[in-house]
C-alpha positions as CSV (number, residue, x, y, z in Angstrom):
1,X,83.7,88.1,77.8
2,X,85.3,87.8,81.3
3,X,89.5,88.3,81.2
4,X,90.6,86.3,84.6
5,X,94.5,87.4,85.2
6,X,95.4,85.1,88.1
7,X,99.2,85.9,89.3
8,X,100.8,83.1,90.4
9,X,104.0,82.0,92.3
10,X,104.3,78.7,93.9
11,X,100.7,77.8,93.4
12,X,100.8,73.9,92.8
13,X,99.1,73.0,95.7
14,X,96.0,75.6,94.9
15,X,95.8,75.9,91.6
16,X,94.2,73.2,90.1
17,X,91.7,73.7,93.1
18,X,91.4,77.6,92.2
19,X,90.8,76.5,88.0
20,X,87.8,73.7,88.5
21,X,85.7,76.3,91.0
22,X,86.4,78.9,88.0
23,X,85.4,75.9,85.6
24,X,81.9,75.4,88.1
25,X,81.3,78.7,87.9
26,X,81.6,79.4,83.9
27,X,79.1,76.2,83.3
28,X,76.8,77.1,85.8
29,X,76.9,80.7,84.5
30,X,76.9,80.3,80.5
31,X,79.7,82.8,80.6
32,X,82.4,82.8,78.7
33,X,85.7,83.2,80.8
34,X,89.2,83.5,79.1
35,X,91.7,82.9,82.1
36,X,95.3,84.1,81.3
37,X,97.4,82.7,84.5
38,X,101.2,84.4,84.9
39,X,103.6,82.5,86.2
40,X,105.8,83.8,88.1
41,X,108.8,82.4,88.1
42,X,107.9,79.2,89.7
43,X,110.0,76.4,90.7
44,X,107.1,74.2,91.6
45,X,104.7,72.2,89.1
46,X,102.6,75.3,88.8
47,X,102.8,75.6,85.4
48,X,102.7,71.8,84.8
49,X,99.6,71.9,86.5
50,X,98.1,74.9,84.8
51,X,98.6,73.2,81.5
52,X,97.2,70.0,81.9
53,X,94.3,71.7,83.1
54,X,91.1,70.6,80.8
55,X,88.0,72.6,80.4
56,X,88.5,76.2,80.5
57,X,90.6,78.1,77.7
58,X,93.7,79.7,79.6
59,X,96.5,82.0,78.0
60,X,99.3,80.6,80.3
61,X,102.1,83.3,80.6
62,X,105.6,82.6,82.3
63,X,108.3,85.1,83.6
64,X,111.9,83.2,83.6
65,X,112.4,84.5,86.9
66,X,110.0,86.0,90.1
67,X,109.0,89.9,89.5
68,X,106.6,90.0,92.3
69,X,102.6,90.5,92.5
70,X,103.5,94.2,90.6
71,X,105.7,92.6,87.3
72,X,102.5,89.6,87.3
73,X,99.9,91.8,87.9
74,X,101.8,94.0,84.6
75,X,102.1,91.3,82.5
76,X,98.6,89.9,82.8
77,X,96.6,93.3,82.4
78,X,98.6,94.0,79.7
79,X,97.8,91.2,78.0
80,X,94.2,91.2,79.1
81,X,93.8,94.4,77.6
82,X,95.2,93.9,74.1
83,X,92.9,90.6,74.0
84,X,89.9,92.7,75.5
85,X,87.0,94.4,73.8
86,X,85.7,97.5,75.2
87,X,82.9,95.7,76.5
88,X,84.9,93.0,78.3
89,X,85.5,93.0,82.0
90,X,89.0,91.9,83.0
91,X,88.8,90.2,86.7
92,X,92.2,90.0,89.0
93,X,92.1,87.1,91.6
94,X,94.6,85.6,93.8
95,X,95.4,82.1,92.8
96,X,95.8,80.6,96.2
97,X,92.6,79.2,96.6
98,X,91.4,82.1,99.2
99,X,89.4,83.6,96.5
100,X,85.1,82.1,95.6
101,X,84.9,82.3,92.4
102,X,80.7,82.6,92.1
103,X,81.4,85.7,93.5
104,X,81.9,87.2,90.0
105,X,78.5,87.0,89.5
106,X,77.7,90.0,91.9
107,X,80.6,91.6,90.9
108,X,79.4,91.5,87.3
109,X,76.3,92.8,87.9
110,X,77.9,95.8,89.7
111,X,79.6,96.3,85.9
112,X,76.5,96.1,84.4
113,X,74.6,98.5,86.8
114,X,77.1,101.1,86.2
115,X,80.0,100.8,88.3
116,X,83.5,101.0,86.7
117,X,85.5,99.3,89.1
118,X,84.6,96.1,91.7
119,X,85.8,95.4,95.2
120,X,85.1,92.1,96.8
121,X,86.1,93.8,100.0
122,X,87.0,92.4,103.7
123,X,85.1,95.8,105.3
124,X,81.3,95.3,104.9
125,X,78.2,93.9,106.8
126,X,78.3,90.5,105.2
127,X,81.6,89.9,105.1
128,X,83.9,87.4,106.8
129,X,87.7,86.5,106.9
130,X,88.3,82.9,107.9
131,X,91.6,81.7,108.9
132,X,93.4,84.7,109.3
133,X,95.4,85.7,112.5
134,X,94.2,88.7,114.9
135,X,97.2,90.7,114.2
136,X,96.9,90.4,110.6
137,X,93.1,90.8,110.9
138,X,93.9,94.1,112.9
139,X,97.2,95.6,110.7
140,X,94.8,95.2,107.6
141,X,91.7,96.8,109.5
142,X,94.6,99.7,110.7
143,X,96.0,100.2,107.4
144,X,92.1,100.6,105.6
145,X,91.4,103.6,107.9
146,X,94.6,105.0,107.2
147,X,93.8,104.6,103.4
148,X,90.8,106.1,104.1
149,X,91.7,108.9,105.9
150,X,94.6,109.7,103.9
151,X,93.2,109.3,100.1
152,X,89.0,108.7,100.4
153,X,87.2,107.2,97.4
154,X,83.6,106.7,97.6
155,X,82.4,103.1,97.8
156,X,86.0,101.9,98.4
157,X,87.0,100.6,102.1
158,X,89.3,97.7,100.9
159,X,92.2,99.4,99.2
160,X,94.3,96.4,98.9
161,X,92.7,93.0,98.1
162,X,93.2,91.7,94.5
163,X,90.2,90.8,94.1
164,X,88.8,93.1,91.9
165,X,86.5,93.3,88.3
166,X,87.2,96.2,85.9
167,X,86.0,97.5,82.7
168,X,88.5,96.6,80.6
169,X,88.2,100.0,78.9
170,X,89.4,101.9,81.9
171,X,92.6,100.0,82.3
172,X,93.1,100.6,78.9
173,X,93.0,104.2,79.3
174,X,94.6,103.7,82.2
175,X,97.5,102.2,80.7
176,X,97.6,104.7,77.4
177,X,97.6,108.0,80.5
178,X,100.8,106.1,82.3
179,X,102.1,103.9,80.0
180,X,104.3,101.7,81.7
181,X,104.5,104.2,85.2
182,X,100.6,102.6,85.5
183,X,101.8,99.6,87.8
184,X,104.9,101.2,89.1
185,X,104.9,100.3,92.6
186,X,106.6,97.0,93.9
187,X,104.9,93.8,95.8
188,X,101.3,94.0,97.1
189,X,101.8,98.2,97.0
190,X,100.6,98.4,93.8
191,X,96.8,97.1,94.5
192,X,96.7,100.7,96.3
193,X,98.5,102.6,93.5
194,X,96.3,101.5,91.1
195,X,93.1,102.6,93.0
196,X,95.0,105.6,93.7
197,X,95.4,106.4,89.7
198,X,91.9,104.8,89.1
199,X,90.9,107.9,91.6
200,X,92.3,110.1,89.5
201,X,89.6,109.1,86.2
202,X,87.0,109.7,88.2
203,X,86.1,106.2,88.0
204,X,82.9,105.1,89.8
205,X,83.7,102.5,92.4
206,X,81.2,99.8,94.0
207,X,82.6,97.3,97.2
208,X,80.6,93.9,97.4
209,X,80.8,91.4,100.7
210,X,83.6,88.8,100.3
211,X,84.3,85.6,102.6
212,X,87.8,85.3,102.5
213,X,88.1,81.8,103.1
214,X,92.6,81.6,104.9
215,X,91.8,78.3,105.3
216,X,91.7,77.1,101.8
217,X,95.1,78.4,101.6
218,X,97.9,75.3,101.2
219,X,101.1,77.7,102.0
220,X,102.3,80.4,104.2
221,X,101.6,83.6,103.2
222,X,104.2,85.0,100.5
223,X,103.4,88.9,101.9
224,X,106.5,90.4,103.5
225,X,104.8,92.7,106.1
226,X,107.0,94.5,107.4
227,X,108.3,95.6,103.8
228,X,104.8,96.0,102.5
229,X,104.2,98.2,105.1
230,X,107.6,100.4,104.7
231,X,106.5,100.6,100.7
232,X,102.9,101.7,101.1
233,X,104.0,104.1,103.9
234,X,106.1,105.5,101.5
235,X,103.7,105.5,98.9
236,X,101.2,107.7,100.5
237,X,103.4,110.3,101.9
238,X,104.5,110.8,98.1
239,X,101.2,110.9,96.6
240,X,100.3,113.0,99.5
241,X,103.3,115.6,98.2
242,X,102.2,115.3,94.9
243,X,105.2,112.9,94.0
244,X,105.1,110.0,91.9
């Protein structure tokens, strides 16, 4: 079974988009998809919308006020993994609309070849970003080399989209190493952290081509650059002192 934690703040206008392309995909596939969608302390229709939603079994989770992409992303692999079987894969995908769905199938066969963890990743031959700005295309190209640089993992260029398919047995043991220190950081930071304690397995990680489709996207962006750039600066010179 597939766990698909979609964090989600102020999604109305995407949502409902986001959950028939997952629907399309689980028909077309025969796959059985369980989606468990946080809600994030919302004070639009998003969770109205999630549960009038027909067709695909969802676990619908709400936080009484916002706790960032860190407290979502918490909640919703936590509760993936107590619902998980050690042969489920637990997927994390924004809920914005940005995201193709049918690209779990790759991803899933990159699980069943081996691979622990799977990127869909902005850095490789195939891949495209559509609708982003040049600085923003440039600051994320910037801050991958720095990852790179600072903390290489094989197979990994992408360090920070939240796109991602796991084995839901490593964030299980993930979780049972850290306990709750496993998704410590704050805001977008912690897509790095956890590929920075995922390093730290020895986990085996696999990147596949993603078109990142900005233009699907109904909002403005909710990422607080300058901040997410202060906290993941920060990040890295700790876990570069061998602080936590």
């Amino acid at each position: 079974m597939i766990l698909l934690v979609l964090p989600a703040y102020n999604e109305e206008a995407a949502i409902v988009s986001l959950l028939e392309r997952v629907k399309k995909f689980q028909l077309s596939r025969g796959l059985a998809v369980q989606v468990v969608v946080v809600d994030d302390g919302s004070h639009d229709q998003t969770a109205a919308r999630v549960e009038a939603f027909d067709g695909l079994p969802i676990t619908l989770i709400r936080h009484e006020k916002n706790m960032g992409l860190s407290g979502a992303i918490k909640t919703g692999l936590s509760y993936a993994v107590e619902a998980a079987q050690p042969d489920d894969i637990i997927v994390t995908m924004d809920s914005d609309d940005t995201h193709g769905p049918a690209l779990m199938k790759s991803m899933l066969e990159r699980i069943e070849e081996g691979y622990n963890v799977v990127i869909a990743s902005r850095y490789l031959h195939d891949s495209r970003v559509v609708g982003l700005s040049r600085f923003r295309e440039i600051l994320s190209y910037g801050a991958s080399l720095l990852f790179r640089l600072t903390f290489p993992i094989q197979g990994v260029r992408d360090y920070t989209c939240g796109y991602r398919a796991y084995e839901a047995r490593i964030i299980k043991a993930a979780f049972e190493r850290w306990k709750d220190d496993f998704i410590s950081e704050e805001g977008f930071t912690c897509m790095v952290d956890i590929l920075l304690k995922l390093r730290q397995m020895d986990c085996i990680f696999v990147e596949v081509p993603m078109v990142l489709r900005y233009d699907r996207k109904p909002g403005v962006s909710k990422m607080n650059v300058p901040r997410t750039i202060r906290r993941t600066l920060y990040l890295l010179v700790r876990r570069r002192l061998g602080l936590r």
